[in-house]
N, C-alpha and C positions, 0 to 999 in steps of 0.2 A: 441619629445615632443613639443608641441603651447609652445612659448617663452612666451605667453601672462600667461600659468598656472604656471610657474617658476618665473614672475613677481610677481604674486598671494603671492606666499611663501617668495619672499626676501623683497618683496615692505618697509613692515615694521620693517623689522631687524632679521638677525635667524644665530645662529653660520653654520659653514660647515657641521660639521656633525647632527646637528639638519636635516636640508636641505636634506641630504642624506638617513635618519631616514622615512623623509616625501615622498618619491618617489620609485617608484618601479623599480627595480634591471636592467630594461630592457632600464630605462629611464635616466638611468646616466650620459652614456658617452652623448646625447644629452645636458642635463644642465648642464653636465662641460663644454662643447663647449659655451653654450651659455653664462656662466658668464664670461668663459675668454674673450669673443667678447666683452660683457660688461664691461669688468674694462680695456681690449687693448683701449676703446672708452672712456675712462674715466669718464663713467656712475655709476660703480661699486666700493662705498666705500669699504674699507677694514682697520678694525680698528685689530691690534695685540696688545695681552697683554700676551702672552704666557703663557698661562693658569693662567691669573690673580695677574704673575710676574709685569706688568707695569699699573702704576694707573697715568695718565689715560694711556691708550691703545695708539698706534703710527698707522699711516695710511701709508697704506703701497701703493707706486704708483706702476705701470707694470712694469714689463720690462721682458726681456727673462729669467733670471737666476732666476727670483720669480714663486712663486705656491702657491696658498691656501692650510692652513694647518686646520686641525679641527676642533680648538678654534677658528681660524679668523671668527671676527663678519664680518656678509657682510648684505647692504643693497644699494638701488637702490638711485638716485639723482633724486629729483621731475623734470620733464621735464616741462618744460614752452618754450612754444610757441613765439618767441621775436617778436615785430610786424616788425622786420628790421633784414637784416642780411650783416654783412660788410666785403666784400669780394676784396682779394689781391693779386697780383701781382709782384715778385720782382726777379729781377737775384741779387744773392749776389754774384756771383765771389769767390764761396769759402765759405762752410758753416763753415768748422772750423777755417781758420782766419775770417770770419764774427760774429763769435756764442753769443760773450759779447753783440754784436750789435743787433744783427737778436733778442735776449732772452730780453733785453731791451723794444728792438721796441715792442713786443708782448706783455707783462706787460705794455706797454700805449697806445698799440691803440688797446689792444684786439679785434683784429680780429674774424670775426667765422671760415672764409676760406683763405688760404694764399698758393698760389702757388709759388714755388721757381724753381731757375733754375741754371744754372750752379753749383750744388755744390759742383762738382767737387770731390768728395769721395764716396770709395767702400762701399758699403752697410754695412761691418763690422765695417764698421769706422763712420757711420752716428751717429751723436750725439742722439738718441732716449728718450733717460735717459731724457737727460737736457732738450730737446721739451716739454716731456710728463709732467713733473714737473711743467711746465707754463700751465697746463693746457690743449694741446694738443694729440691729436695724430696724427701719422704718417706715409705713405705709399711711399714708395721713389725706387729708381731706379737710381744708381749711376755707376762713372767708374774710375779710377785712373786719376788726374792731368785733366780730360775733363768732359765739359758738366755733364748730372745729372739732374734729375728733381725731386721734391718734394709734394706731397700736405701734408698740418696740418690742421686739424679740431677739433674744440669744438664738433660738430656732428659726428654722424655714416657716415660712409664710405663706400657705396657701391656700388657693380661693377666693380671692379677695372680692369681696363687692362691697361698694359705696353706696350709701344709701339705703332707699326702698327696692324690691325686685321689681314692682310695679312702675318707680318711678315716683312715686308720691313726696313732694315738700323735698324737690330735688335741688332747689336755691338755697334752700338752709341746709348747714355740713353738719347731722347730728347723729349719725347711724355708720357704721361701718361693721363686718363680719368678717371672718375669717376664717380657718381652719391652719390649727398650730397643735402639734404634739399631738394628733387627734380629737383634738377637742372643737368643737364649734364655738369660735369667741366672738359675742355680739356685746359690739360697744356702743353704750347709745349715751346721747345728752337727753335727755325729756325736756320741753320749755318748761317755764316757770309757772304761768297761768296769770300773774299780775292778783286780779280779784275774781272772782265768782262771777260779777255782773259783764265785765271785760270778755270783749272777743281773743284776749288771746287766751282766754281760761277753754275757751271752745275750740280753741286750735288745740290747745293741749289734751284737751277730752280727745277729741280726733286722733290726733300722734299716739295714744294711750293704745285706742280701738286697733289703729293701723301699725302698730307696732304687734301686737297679738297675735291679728289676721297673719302677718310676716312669720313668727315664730311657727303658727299652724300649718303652715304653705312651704315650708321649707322644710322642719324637722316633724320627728315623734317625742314622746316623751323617753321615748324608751333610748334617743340617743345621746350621746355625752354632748349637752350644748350648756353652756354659761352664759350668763347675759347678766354684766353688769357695769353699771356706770353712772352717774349723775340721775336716781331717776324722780329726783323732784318730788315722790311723797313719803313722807314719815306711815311706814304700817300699822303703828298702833301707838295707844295709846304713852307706851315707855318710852318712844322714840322724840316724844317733844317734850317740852321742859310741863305745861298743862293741856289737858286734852279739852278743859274745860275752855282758856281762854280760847282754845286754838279750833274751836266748833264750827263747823263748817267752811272754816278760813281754807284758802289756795293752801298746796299740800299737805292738806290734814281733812280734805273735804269726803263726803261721803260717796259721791261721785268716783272720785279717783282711789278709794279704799275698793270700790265696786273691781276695779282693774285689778287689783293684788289681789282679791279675793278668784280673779278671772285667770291670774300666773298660776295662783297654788294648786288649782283645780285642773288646768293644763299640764301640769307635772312637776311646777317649777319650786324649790322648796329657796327659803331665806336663811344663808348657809351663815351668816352672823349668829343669827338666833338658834344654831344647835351649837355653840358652844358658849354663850351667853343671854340668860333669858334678865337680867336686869334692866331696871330704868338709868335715865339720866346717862345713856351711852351715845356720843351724840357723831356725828362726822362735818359737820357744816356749823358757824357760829357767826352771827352778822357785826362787819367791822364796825359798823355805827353805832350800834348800842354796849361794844364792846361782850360782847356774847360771851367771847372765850373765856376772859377774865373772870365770867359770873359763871362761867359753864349754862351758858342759856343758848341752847341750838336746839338740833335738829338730824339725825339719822335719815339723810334722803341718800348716800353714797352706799350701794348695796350689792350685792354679789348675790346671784341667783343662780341653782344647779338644777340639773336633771337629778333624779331619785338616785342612778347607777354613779355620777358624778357624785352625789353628794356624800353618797358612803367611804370615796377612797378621801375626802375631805381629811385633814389630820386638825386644820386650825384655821382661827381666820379674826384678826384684830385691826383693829383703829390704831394707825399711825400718831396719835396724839402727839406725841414729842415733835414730828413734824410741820405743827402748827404753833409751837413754841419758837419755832425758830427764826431769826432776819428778816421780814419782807415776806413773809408765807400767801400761799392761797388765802382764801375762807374757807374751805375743804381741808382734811388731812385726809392724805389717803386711807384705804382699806385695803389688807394682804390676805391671802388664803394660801395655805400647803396645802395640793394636792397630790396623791402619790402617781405616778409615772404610770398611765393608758400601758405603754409599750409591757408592763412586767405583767399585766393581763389578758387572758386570752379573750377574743371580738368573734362576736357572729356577726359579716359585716359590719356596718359601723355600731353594733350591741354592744355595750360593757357586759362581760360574764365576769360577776363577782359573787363571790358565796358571802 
């Protein structure tokens, strides 16, 4: 069944089995599919009164162990078009020691789109409940004690793939993709690399190559893709506290500069660095040496645009206040305003902006 004829029917409010009453026998399992897509999206009010036990009625959020029952009134959320959409970036280190923080942050800077990274928990343990409750939803890919990545959206979420397309470094949770508001959102963790002489600096070289290949094999430059998240190297010299000490060291190496210099030429610009080109701007500060306190970090938390993306860009800042706060990450996030795909006209998936 066209989603569009089941919007028809709930647009203005209609109990479950009302709904059921109005559709033909053949058409069901389609629009059960489609309103659990909708209320997963948190598009889909659902007010219970248990058959007119509770005055007023109680709204009832998703989650796995829920179903619509026959009284539940259901109806759709008027969709409006935002002319801006603010879209994030953040390693929490742990989404369930982070959660008081991370559910906070989300109720004051409501976000539309928030990419997370390390959250370091299994998928049965992902807090979904308390996400959805703030008003998002969820698509996640997690592992015991390591890495883990995230997206949450006020919007529908679609396309979802985990991982590599190939399959590649599919036991580590560090890549996830999307397609949200139109936009291509590639949320990646990059590993750390440990030291130069270390095999994991070689895995990281690898992920670096195989993360590229990915970008090439999927998109153009010419269409609206974002990718950003955790990517483990500082690009230039402003981005570390000395470039001097920091010579050839794991994320500041020449090697892994070789791969930025490999995005920019691919089409992908550092959308930080068009609305500040200063030093000593930092997103990562290490708890042991007390970094933050000295402001001795590190710019590896980065947001990357297409050329057509990068122009509807308005803004794009470091959460610092964030990491002043309770129990924080070592990360603070990173925010970008971009203006709304939908209020410009697309030759297929092309941005047309003048």
């Amino acid at each position: 069944m066209d989603p569009n004829e089941i919007l028809a029917i709930v647009k203005s409010g209609v109990t479950v089995s009302e709904l059921s009453g109005n559709l033909a026998e053949s058409f069901h399992q389609a629009a059960v599919s489609q309103l659990y897509a909708w209320w997963r999206s948190n598009r889909l009010i659902v007010e219970r009164s248990w058959g007119g036990i509770l005055d007023p009625p109680e709204m009832i959020i998703y989650s796995n162990s829920e179903c619509l029952l026959p009284d539940d009134r259901i109806h759709l959320k008027e969709q409006v078009s935002a002319e801006t959409l603010k879209i994030a970036t953040w390693n929490v280190n742990s989404i369930r020691i982070r959660l008081p923080l991370i559910l906070s942050w989300l109720t004051e800077q409501q976000p539309d789109i928030v990419c997370l990274q390390e959250t370091k928990v299994e998928d049965h343990q992902f807090p979904e409940q308390e996400i959805r409750e703030t008003g998002y939803s969820a698509v996640f890919s997690g592992q015991k004690s390591y890495n883990g990545v995230a997206l949450l959206s006020k919007l529908p979420i679609a396309e979802i793939q985990h991982g590599f397309k190939d399959g590649y470094d599919a036991e580590n949770k560090r890549l996830m993709s999307a397609r949200i508001a139109g936009i291509n959102i590639v949320n990646v963790y990059v590993p750390q690399g440990q030291a130069e002489e270390s095999p994991k600096f070689q895995y990281k070289l690898e992920f670096l190559a195989k993360l590229l290949s990915e970008l090439c094999d999927r998109f153009t430059s010419a269409d609206p893709v974002m990718v950003l998240g955790d990517i483990n190297v500082a690009p230039d010299e402003r981005d570390v506290v000395s470039a001097e000490r920091m010579k050839n060291r794991v994320s500041f190496h020449p090697k892994e500069h070789l791969f930025i210099e490999q995005l920019k030429q691919w089409g992908l610009h550092d959308i930080y660095r068009k609305f500040h080109q200063g030093g000593g701007l930092f997103s990562w500060w290490d708890f042991r040496t007390r970094g933050f306190e000295k402001n001795e970090g590190m710019r590896i938390d980065q947001i990357w645009m297409t050329a057509g993306l990068s122009k509807l860009c308005q803004s794009c800042e470091i959460d610092i206040d964030n990491r002043s706060q309770p129990k924080p990450s070592d990360h603070a996030p990173v925010i970008c305003v971009v203006k709304n795909l939908a209020l410009y006209p697309t030759q297929g998936n092309k941005i047309s902006v003048q």
